[in-house]
N, C-alpha and C positions, 0 to 999 in steps of 0.2 A: 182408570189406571193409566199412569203414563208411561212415556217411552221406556225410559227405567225399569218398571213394571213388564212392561211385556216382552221386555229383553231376558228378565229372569226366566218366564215363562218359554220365551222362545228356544232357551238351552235346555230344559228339562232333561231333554233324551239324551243327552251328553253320560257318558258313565260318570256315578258318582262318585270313582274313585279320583276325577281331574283333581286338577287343587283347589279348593274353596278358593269363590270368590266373594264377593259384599253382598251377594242374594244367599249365600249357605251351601251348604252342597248341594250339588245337583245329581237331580234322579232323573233314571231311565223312563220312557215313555211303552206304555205296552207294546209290546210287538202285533200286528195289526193279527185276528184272528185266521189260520189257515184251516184246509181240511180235504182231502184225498177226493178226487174226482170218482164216483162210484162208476161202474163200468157201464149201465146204462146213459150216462149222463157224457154230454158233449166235453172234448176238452178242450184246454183252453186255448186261445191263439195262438200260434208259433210266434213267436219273439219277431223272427227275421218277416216271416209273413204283417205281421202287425206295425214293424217298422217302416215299412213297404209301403201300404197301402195309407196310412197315417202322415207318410211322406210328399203324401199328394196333396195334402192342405198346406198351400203357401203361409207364410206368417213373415210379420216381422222380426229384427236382432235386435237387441238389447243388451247393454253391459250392465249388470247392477254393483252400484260402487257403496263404500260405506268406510270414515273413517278411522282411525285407530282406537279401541276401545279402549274407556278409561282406564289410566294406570298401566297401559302397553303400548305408550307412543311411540318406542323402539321399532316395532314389527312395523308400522308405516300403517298405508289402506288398504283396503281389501276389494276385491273387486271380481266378478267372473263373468262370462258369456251366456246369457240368457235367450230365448227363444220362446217360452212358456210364460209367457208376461199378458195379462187382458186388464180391462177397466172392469172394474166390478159393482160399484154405486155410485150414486151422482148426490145424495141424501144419505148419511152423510160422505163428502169426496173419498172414497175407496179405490184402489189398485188391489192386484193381485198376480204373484208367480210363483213360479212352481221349481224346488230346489231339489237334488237328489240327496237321503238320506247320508250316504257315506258322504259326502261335498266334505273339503276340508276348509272350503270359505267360508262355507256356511256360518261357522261356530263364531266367527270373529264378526260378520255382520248382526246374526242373533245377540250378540254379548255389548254391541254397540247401540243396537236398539233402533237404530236410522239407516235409512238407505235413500241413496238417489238412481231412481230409472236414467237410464242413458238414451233415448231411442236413435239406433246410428244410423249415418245417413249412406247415401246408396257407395260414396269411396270409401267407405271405412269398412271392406271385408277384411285387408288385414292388421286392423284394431282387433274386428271381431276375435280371428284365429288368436292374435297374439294373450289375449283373455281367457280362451278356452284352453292352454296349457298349463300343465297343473306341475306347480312345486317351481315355476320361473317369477321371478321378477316382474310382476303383470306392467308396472308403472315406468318404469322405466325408456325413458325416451318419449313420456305421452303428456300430452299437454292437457293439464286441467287447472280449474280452481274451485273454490269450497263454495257448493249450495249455499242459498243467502238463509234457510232456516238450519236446518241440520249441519250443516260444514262437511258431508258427503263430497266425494271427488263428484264436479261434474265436468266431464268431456270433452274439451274444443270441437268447435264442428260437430257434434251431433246436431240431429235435425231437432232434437226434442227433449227436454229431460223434467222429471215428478221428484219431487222431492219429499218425501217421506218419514213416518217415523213407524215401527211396526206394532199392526194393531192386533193380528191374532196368526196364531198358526196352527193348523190342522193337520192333522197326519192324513197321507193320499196314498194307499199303497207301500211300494218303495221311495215315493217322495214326500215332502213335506208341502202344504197349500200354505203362501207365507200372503195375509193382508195387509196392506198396507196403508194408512190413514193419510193422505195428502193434505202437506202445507204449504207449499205453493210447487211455480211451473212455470213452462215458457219454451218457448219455439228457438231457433237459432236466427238472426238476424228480422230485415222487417220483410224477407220474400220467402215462400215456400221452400223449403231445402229435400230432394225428394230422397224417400226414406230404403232402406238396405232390406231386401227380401231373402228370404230362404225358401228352396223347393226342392224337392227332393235331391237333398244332400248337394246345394250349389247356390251359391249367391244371385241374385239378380236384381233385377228394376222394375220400372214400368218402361211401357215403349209405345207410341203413341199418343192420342188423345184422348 
């Protein structure tokens, strides 16, 4: 199935009352099974607790870009602030992140089918911020140009970016598991560019050797 293909797929859970597109209408995705904590039975994490403790695993930033789906070149690209992004196969090349179901970017990279990973580098926290607000102008004033397979916005100055087409997605709870099937990639310049960290709710680096 190509990119085409699992762009249909990837909209599914969209309500099928949008407007048909060239895949048909689109249907709702179940809603993941729930069920009442019996009173002998542990509950479950505090939100705030969970975000807490889960805060203490450093990770890298990520922008994921993607752009304008066919027949909507008006709307421009689409793009948001990632943090939940890992490598997932080597056989064949795989990526993988993780989107929240309500995302309203989500819908416009699903419907284009491709994405490009941004991986940003340690000055670009605020690239990062300016990404993670929702309903601005993400592009504007930022410098990219179009991935050499996809045509994905990719990033000036990132340390890293994957360019991709989308190969599966999974429902995860309240988020979506998005795979990503890599076709090509590449570092920023010819010396190490060192990469943008997040820890409990703060930007950082490395420091040392």
């Amino acid at each position: 199935m190509g990119s085409a293909g699992m762009a249909a797929a990837a909209v599914r859970y969209l309500r099928s009352t949008e407007a048909p597109t060239a895949v048909g209408p689109l249907e709702a995705l179940p809603r993941p099974r729930l069920r009442c904590v019996r009173e002998d039975e542990r509950a479950p994490a505090d939100p705030a607790e969970f975000r807490r403790v889960l805060g203490s695993f450093a990770t890298g930033v990520t922008v994921i870009t993607a752009p304008a789906p066919p027949g909507d070149g008006a709307a421009g690209p689409a793009g948001f602030a990632c943090q939940s992004f890992s490598s997932l196969s080597l056989d064949p090349p795989l990526v993988a992140f993780m989107v929240g179901r309500t995302s309203t970017t989500w819908p416009r990279i699903a419907r284009a089918g491709v994405f490009c990973v941004n991986v940003l580098a340690a000055d670009q926290g605020g690239l990062c911020r300016g990404f993670a607000v929702s309903g601005a102008d993400k592009f504007a004033g930022v410098a990219y140009d179009a991935a050499p397979a996809t045509g994905s916005p990719r990033l000036a100055g990132a340390a890293a970016w994957i360019d991709c087409g989308i190969h599966a997605v999974h429902t995860g709870g309240d988020h979506l598991i998005v795979v990503g099937r890599v076709e090509t990639l590449g570092t920023t310049g010819e010396t190490d560019v060192p990469p943008l960290l997040f820890h409990r709710g703060r930007f950082g680096g490395f420091t040392g050797g």
